[in-house]
N, C-alpha and C positions, 0 to 999 in steps of 0.2 A: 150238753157239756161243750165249752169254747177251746176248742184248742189251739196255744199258744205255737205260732210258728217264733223259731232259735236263728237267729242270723250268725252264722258263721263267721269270723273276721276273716277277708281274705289274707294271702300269703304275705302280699307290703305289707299291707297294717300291721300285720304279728310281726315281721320282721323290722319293720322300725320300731314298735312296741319293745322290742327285743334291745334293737341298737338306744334307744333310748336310757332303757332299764340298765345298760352294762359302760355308759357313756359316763351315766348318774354314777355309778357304782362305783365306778375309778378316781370321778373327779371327789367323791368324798374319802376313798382310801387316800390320794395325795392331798387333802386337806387335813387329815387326822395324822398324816408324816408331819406333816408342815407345823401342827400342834404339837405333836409330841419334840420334835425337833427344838421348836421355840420353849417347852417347857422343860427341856432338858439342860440346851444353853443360857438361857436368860437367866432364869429364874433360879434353879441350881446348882447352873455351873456360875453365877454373876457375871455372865456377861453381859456384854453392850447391845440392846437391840438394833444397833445399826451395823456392829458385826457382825451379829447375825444374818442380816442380807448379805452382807460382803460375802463376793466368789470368791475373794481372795483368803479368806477364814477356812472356809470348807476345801478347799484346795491344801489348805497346809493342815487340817487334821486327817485329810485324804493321805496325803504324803506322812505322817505320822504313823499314822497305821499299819498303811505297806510298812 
């Protein structure tokens, strides 16, 4: 019977594995903002998709709000 030697990942591997995994993980939460966002203003609020990037939009429903 052959037995399989297991190569451990060392500590960077896992730890960029890690940063990788959590990098990935944020940049798809601020894309699914950015979706929900644009499908909240655009689509059913009728606004302008070029409002929509405007700072100056989000700045006055910011001020709105407070």
């Amino acid at each position: 019977m052959r037995t399989q030697s297991i190569i451990k990942p060392s500590f960077s591997e896992r730890f960029l594995h890690g940063l990788a995994l959590t990098i990935l993980y944020i940049l798809l939460l601020v894309f699914a903002l950015f979706i929900g966002l644009f499908i909240g203003f655009v689509l059913f609020g009728k606004g302008n998709f070029f409002d929509f990037l405007n700072l100056d939009t989000w700045r006055n429903i910011i001020h709105f709000v407070r």
